[in-house]
C-alpha positions as CSV (number, residue, x, y, z in Angstrom):
1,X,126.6,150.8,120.4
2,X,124.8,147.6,120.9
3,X,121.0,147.0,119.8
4,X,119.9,146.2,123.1
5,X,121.6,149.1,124.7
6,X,119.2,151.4,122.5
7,X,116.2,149.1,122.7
8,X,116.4,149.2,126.4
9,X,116.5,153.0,126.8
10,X,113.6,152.9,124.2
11,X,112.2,150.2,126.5
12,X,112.6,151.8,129.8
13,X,110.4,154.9,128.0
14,X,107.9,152.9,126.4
15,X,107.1,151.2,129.9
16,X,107.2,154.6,131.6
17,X,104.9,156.0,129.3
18,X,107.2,159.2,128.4
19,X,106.4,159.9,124.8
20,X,109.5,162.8,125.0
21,X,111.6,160.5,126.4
22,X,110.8,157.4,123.7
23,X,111.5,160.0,121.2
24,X,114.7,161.3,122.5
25,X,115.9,157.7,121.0
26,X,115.7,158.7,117.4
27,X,117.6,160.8,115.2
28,X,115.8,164.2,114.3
29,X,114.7,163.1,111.1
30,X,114.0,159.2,111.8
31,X,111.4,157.5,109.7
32,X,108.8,155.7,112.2
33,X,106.2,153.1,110.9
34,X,104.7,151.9,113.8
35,X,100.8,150.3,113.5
36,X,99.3,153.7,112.2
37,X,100.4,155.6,109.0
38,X,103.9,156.9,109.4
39,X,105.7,159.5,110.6
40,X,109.1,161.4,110.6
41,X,111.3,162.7,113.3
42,X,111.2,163.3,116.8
43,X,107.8,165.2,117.1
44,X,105.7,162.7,115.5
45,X,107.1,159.7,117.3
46,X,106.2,161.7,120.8
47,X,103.0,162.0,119.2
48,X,102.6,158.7,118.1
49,X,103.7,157.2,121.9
50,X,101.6,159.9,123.5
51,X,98.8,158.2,121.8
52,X,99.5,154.8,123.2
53,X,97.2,153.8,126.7
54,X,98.8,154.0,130.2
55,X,100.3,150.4,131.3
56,X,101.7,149.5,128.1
57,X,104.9,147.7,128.2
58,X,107.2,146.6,125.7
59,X,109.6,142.8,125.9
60,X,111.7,142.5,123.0
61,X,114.2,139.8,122.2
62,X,117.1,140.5,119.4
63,X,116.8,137.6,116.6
64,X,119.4,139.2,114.2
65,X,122.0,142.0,113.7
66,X,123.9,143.6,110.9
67,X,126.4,145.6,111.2
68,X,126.1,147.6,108.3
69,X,129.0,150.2,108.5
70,X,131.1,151.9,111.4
71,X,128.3,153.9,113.0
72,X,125.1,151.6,111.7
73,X,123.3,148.9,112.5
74,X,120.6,146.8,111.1
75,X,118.5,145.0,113.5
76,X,115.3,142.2,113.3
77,X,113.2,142.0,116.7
78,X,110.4,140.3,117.9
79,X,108.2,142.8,120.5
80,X,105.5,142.0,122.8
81,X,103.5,144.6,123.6
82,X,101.1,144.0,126.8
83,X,98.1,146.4,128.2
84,X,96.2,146.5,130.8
85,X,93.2,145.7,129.1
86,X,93.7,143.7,125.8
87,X,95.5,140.6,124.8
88,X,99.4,141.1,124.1
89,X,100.0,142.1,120.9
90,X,103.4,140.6,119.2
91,X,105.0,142.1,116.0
92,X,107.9,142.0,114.2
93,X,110.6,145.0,114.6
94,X,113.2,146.3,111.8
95,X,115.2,149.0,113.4
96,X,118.4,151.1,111.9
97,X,120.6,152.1,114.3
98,X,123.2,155.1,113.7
99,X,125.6,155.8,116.4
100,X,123.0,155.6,119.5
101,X,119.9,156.5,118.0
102,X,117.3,155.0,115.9
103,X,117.2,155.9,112.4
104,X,114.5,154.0,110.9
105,X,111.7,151.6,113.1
106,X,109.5,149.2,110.6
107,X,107.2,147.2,112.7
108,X,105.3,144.3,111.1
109,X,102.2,142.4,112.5
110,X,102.2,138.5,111.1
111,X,99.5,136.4,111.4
């Protein structure tokens, strides 16, 4: 499975705002660090999406890839997220990929 097939499912339900759906992309027991204190698994990530305002959107491009064994992936992303009422916000990604759903997400603001 390709990065960008799993970042654009994760994508499509970060734009939608579908905090179930965003978390369906994960593994059960996936460590999530987004930009509050971290959580694990699929009910926490809902939660943390859930918590995120109406008419966010996420554009991502793929700067590097690993393939770490068969069914895993290492990949490095830069992310912009927009909102309605804010500037854009633009972090770095770490995701691990295994088989078709994220494993691991480590975002880091620079700057």
């Amino acid at each position: 499975m390709a990065v960008t097939d799993v970042m654009d499912r994760w994508k499509d339900a970060v734009d939608a705002h579908e905090p179930e759906r965003v978390a369906a992309n994960f593994t059960e027991d996936a460590i999530f660090q987004g930009l509050k204190p971290y959580g694990v698994g699929r009910e926490a990530i809902a939660r943390y999406y859930d918590s995120q305002p109406f008419g966010l959107k996420a554009e991502y491009e793929v700067l590097e890839t690993r393939q770490l064994a068969e069914d895993l992936v290492l990949g490095y992303l830069e992310v912009d997220f927009s909102f309605v009422d804010r500037p854009t916000i633009t972090v770095n990604l770490s995701v691990l990929i295994k088989g078709d759903l994220i494993a691991h997400y480590q975002v880091s603001r620079l700057g």
